[in-house]
C-alpha positions in Angstrom: 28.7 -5.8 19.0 25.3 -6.4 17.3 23.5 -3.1 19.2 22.9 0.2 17.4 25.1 3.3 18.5 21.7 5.5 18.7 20.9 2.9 21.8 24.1 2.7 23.4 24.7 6.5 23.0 21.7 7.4 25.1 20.7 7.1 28.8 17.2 6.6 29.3 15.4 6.4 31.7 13.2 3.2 32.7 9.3 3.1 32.9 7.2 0.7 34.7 5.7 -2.1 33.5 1.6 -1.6 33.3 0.4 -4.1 36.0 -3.0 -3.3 36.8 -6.2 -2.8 34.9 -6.7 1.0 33.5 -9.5 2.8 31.8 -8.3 5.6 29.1 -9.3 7.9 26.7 -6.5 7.7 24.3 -3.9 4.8 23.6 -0.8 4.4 21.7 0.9 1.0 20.9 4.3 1.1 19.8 7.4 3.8 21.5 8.9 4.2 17.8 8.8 7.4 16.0 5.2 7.3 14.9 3.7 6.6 18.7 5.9 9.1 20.2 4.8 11.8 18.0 1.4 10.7 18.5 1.9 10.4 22.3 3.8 14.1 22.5 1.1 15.7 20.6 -1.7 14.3 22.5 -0.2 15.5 25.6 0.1 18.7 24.4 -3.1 19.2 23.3 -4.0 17.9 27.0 -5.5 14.9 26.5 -5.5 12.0 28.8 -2.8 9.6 27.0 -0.6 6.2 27.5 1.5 4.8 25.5 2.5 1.0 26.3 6.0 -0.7 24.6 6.2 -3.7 24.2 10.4 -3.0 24.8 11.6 0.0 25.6 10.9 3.4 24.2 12.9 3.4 20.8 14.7 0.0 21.1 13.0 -0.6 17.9 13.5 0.5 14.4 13.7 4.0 15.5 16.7 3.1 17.7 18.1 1.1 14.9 18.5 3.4 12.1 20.4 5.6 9.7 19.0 8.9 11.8 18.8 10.7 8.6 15.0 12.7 8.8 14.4 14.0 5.3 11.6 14.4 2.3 14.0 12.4 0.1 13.1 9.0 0.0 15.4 7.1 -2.6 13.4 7.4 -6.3 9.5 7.7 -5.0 7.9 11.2 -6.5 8.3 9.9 -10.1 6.3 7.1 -9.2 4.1 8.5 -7.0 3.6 11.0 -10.0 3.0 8.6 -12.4 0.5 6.1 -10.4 -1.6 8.7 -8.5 -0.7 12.0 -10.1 1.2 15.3 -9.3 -0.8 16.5 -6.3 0.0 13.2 -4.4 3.6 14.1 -4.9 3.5 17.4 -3.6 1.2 16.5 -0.9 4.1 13.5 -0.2 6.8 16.2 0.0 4.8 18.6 2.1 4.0 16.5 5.3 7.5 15.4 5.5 8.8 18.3 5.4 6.8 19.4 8.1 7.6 16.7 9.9 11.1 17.7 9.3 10.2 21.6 10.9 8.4 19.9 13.6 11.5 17.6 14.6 13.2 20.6 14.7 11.2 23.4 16.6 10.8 20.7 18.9 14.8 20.5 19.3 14.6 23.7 19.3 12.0 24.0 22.2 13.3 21.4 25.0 16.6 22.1 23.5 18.0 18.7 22.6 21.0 17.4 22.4 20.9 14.8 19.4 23.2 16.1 17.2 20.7 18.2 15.0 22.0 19.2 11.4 20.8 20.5 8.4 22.2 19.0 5.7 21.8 18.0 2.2 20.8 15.0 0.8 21.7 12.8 -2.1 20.2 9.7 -4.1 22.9 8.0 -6.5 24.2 5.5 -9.1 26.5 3.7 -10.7 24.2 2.1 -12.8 23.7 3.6 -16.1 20.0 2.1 -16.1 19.4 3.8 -13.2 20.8 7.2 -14.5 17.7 7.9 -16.4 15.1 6.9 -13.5 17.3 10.0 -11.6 16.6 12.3 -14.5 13.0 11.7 -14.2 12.9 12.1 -10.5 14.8 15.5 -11.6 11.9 16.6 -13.5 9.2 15.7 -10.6 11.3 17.8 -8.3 11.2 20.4 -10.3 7.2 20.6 -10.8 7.3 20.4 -6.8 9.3 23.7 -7.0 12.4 21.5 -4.9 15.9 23.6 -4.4 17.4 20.8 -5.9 20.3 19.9 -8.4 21.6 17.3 -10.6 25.2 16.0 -10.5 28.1 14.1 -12.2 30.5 13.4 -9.4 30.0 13.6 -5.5 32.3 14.7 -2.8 33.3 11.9 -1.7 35.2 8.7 -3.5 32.5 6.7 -5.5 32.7 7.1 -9.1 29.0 7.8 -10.6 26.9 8.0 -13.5 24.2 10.6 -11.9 22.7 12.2 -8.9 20.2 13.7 -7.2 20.8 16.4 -4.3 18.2 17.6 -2.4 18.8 20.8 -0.5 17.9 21.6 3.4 17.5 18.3 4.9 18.7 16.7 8.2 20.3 14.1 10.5 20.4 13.5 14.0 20.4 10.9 16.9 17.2 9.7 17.0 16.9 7.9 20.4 17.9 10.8 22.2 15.7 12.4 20.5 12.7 10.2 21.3 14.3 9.8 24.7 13.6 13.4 25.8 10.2 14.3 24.1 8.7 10.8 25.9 10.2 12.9 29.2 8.5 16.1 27.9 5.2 14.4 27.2 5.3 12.6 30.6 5.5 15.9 32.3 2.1 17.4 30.6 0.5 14.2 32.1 1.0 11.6 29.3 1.8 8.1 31.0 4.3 5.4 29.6 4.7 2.0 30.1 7.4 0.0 28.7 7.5 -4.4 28.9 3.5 -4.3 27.8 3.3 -6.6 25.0 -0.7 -6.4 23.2 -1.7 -9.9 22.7 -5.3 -9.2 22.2 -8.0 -6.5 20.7 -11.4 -6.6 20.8 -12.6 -3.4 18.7 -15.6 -1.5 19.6 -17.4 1.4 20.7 -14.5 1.3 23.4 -11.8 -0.9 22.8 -10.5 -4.0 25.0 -6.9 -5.0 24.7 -5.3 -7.3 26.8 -1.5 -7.5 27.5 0.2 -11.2 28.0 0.1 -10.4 31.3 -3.7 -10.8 31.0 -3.8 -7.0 32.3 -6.9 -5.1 30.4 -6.8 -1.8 28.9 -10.2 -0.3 28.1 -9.5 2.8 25.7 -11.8 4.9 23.6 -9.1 5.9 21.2 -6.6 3.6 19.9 -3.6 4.3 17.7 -1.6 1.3 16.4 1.6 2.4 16.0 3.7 -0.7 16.6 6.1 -0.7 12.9 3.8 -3.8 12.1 0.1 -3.6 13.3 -0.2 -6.2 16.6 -4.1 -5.9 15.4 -5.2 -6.8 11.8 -8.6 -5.4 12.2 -9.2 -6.9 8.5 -6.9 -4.9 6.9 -5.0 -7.8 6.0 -1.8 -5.8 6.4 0.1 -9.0 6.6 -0.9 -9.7 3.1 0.2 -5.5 2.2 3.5 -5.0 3.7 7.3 -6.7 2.3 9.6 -7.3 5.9 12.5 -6.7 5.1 16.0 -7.0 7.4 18.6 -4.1 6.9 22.4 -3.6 8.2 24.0 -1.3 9.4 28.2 -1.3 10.7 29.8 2.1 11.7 33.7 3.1 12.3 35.7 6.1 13.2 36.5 8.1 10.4 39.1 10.9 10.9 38.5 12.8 7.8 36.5 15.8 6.4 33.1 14.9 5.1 30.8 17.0 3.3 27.3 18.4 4.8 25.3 15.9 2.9 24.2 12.4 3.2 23.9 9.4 0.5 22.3 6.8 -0.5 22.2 4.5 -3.7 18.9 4.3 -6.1 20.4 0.6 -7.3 20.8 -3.2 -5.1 22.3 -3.6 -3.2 21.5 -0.2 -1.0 24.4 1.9 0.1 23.4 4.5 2.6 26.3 6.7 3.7 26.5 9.8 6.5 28.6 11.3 9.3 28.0 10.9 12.8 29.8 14.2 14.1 28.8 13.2 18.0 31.7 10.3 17.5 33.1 11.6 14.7 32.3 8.3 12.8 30.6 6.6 9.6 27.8 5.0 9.1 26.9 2.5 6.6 23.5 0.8 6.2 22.5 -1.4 3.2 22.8 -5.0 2.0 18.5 -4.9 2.6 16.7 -8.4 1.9 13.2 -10.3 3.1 13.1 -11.6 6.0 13.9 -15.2 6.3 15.6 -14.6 2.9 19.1 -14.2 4.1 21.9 -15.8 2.1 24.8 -14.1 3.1 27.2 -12.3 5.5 25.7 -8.8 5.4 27.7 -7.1 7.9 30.8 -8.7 6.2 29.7 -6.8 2.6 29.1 -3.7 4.3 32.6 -3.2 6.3 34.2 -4.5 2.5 32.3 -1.3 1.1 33.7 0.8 4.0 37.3 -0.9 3.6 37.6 -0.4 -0.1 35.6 3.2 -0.6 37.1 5.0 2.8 39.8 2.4 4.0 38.4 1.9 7.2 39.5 -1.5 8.8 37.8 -1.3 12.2 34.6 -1.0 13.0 33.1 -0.4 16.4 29.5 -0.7 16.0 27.5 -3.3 13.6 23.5 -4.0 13.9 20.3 -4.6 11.8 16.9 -3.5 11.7 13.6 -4.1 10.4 10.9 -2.3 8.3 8.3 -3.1 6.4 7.3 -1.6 2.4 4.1 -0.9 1.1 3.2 -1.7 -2.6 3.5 1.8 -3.9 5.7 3.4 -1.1 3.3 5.2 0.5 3.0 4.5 4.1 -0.6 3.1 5.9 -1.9 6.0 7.8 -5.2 6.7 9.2 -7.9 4.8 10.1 -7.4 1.1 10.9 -10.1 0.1 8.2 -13.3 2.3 7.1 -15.5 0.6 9.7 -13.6 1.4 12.9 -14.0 4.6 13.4 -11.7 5.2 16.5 -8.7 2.6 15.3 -6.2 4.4 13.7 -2.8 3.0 12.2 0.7 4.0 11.2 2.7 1.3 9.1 4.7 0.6 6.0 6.9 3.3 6.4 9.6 2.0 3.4 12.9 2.6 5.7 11.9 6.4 6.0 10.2 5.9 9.5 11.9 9.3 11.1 10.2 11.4 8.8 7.9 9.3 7.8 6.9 8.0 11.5 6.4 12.1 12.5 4.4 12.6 9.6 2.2 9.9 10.5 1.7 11.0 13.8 0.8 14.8 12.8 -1.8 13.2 10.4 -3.2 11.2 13.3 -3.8 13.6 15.7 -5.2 16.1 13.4 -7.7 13.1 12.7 -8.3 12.6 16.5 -8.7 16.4 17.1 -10.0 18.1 14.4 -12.1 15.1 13.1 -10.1 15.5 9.5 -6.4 16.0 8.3 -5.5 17.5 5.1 -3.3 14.5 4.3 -5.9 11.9 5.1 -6.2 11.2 1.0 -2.7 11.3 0.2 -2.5 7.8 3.2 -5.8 6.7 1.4 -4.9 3.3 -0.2 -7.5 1.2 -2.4 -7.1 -2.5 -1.7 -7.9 -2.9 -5.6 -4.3 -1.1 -6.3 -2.6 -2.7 -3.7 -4.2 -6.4 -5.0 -3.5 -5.3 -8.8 0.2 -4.3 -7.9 3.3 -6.8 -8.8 4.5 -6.1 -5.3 1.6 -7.6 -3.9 1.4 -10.7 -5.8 4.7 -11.5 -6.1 5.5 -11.3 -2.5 2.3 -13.3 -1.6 3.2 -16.0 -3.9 6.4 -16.4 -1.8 4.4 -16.3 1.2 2.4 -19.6 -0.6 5.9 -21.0 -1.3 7.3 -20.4 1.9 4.5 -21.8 3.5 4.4 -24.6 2.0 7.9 -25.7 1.7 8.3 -25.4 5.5 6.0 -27.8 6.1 7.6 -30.6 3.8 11.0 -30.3 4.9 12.6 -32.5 7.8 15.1 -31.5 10.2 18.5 -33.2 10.8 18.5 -36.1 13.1 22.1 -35.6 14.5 21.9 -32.6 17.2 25.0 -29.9 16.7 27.8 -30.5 19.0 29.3 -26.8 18.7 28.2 -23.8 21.1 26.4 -21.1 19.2 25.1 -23.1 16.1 21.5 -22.6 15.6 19.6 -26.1 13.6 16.2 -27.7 12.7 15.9 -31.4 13.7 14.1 -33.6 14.3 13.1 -35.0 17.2 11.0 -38.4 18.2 9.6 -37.2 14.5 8.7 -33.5 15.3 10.5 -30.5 13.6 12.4 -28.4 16.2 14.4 -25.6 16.7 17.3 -26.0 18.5 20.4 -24.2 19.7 23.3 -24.7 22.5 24.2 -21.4 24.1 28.1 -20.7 25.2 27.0 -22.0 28.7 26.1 -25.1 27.1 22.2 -24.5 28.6 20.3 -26.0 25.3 17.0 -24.4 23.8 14.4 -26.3 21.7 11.5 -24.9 20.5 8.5 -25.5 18.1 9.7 -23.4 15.0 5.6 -22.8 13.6 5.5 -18.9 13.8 2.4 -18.0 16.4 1.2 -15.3 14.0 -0.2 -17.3 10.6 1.9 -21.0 11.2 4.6 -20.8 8.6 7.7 -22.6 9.5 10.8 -20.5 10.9 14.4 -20.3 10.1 17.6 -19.7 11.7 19.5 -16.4 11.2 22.7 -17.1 11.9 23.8 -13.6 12.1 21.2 -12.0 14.6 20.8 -16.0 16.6 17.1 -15.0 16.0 14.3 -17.5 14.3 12.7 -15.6 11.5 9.1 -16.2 9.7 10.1 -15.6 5.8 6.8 -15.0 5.7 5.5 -12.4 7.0 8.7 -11.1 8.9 8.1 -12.5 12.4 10.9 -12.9 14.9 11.9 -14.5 18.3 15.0 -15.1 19.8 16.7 -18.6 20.4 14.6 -18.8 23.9 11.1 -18.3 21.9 10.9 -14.9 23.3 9.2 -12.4 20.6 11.7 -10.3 18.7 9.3 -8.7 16.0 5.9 -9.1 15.1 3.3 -9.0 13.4 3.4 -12.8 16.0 2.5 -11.6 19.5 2.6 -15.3 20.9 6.1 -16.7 22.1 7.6 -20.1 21.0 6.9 -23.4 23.1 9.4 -25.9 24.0 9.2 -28.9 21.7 8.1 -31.1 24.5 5.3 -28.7 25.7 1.9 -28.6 23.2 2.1 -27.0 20.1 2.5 -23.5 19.7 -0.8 -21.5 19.3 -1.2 -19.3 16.1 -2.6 -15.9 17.1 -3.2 -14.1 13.6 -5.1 -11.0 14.9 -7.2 -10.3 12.2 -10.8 -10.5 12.9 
């Protein structure tokens, strides 16, 4: 049950795995949103472009979404206003809109059926606190010259102090989506390859990456695009970026729902739309750090849909990771100042659809042109993102976390039942272990291969997740999410080897 209705819903097609040395002149990490877009528009432009996955094309968070693509991002232009001024915020608003047009003359163009729909969307609350913070994302909107509007009740049965409704946005499927512009780009010469995990980068005037198949890649263009960067480069984006785990359940739902989707401004998150391809609804929310999880989430969610829309049955429930920035805007551009031809795309805040397209437009006009016009919008300082409460806080838990890991034992007894992940201890070593319903058993050193923190169990997703810096790997050691690129050893083979790719 734990798979996303975007995957399951589409039939794509397989691409090789890349087993043999290559020399390129452009390459793209990552299959999500942001490397696709980069990948399409290379290929357009007739460039000689590959794009490796370390999955499959979109079986990340692009597959594992809310498929909403829109400018409005929860409460963001205030603040955007307020910490780097007015023109940021329209400059914001622009590029995803555009992204927005682009999504949608390229529907348009190959003609795509993903369930394309303009719609509108809304930002909400039930929280009188938050009623004000609306109110002054109300008056931001309308500096921007928005077609927006304030309201008192919505069409649907949640009781509210205020919202926000943003005209002229969208939704769609977004792995079919992805699906057929990775088909479109393949036939102007672009070349995928999917299974190709990145374990290493050297930078330079051309770049060396090798995949854990120890098969080189020389490329004089890179493009990072892989939700976290598998390559630091000294950006310390590990130290930048919040992971954070998200849920999502989804049920049939017979009745008439207005052309609009939802989505709290308060904890926890309540995001709400209609899938008209199954005539369903889809609920995403209950969002917390990764490694942080205290709770049922899936079990909060379906309450929601039970109590709000009386659904009982749900047919689809799965989760998904992204990653926020200190001052939620995204990490595009240039890997850092002194690689020239390393570029990035990360930190997307849970708007990676638009956001992910926008990066990739920005990108290319980079690669192409030699400049973007949104280049300073994506233009961070590392004093802001040190100085913000984001960033300290989070890196204090990262010290904790760390820490703490180290100092606490595992149980001695081994769990008898099938399906019950634990850390014990073994011959005085700190494991990981857990029993399958075949009764096959998997132990495995629990330090994370990407900066050594120790891992826990999730009991929902029977993964082993870094609360540090968001890592994951399933019960077998296998890599689940990065920024670790490095699987999990069995306890009785040496100790696991921390790759932190950041030189």
């Amino acid at each position: 049950m734990n798979e996303a209705y975007w995957i399951e819903s589409s039939e794509s097609r397989r691409y090789e795995k890349l087993d043999r040395n290559m020399k390129v002149d452009c390459l793209v990490v990552g299959g999500g949103m942001a490397g696709m877009t980069c990948f399409y528009l290379l290929a357009s432009a007739g460039r000689e472009v590959v794009l490796v996955d370390a999955d499959r094309i979109g079986y990340g968070c692009s597959g594992r979404n809310t498929g909403k693509i829109t400018a409005q991002h929860g409460l963001v232009y205030a603040e955007i206003e307020s910490k780097f001024g007015l023109d940021r915020a329209r400059r914001y608003y622009e590029i995803n809109d555009k992204a927005l047009e682009l999504v949608e003359t390229l529907i348009a163009r190959y003609d795509i059926p993903c369930d394309f729909q303009r719609v509108s969307a809304c930002v909400y609350t039930q929280d009188e606190g938050y009623a004000e913070k609306i109110n002054q994302e109300y008056e931001t909107y309308q500096k921007l010259g928005l077609d927006c509007r304030l309201e008192k009740e919505l069409p649907i049965p949640i009781r509210i102090k205020n919202a926000l409704v943003l005209s002229n946005q969208a939704q769609f499927n977004p792995k079919k989506y992805l699906d057929a512009l990775a088909e479109e780009a393949v036939k102007l010469g672009g070349r995928i390859y999917e299974d190709t995990r990145i374990v290493d980068f050297e930078p330079g005037e051309r770049c060396i990456l090798k995949t854990a198949d120890n098969v080189t890649i020389n490329a004089a263009r890179v493009i990072v695009a892989t939700h976290f960067p598998c390559y630091d480069g000294m950006g310390f984006y590990f130290a930048r970026l919040k992971p954070m785990r998200t849920y999502a359940v989804m049920a049939e739902y017979d009745r008439s729902f207005p052309k609009c989707h939802f989505i709290s401004a308060e904890e926890p998150t309540r995001s709400i739309r209609y899938v008209h391809e199954a005539n369903s609804l889809l609920i995403v929310g209950e969002s917390h750090k990764v490694g942080h999880q205290d709770k049922d989430h899936y079990l909060e969610l379906k309450k929601f849909g039970n109590e709000v829309f009386g659904i009982e049955d749900y047919q689809y429930q799965w989760s998904a990771q992204d990653y926020e920035p200190p001052h939620s805007i995204p990490y595009v551009g240039y890997l850092n100042k002194d690689m020239p031809n390393v570029y990035v795309a990360t930190g997307f805040n849970k708007w990676g659809l638009s956001g992910g397209t926008a990066a990739g437009m920005v990108i290319i006009r980079m690669i192409l042109d030699g400049h973007s016009p949104y280049e300073a919008l994506y233009a961070h300082t590392t004093l802001k993102d040190v100085a913000s409460s984001t960033f300290v806080s989070e890196n204090a838990d990262v010290a904790v976390q760390l820490i703490s890991g180290k100092l606490q034992s595992g149980d001695r007894e081994i769990p008898a039942s099938a399906g019950v992940g634990r850390v014990v201890n073994i011959s005085g070593k700190r494991c990981g272990y857990y029993k399958n319903e075949d009764g096959n058993e998997y132990i495995v050193d629990i330090t994370c291969t990407h900066m050594g923190c120790e891992l826990k169990w999730n009991e929902l997703e029977a993964s082993w997740d870094c609360p540090c810096h968001g890592s994951r790997f399933d019960y077998k050691g296998n890599v689940l999410e990065g920024p670790a690129t490095l699987p999990l050893n069995r306890y009785d083979q040496e100790k696991n080897r921390i790759n932190p790719q950041i030189r």
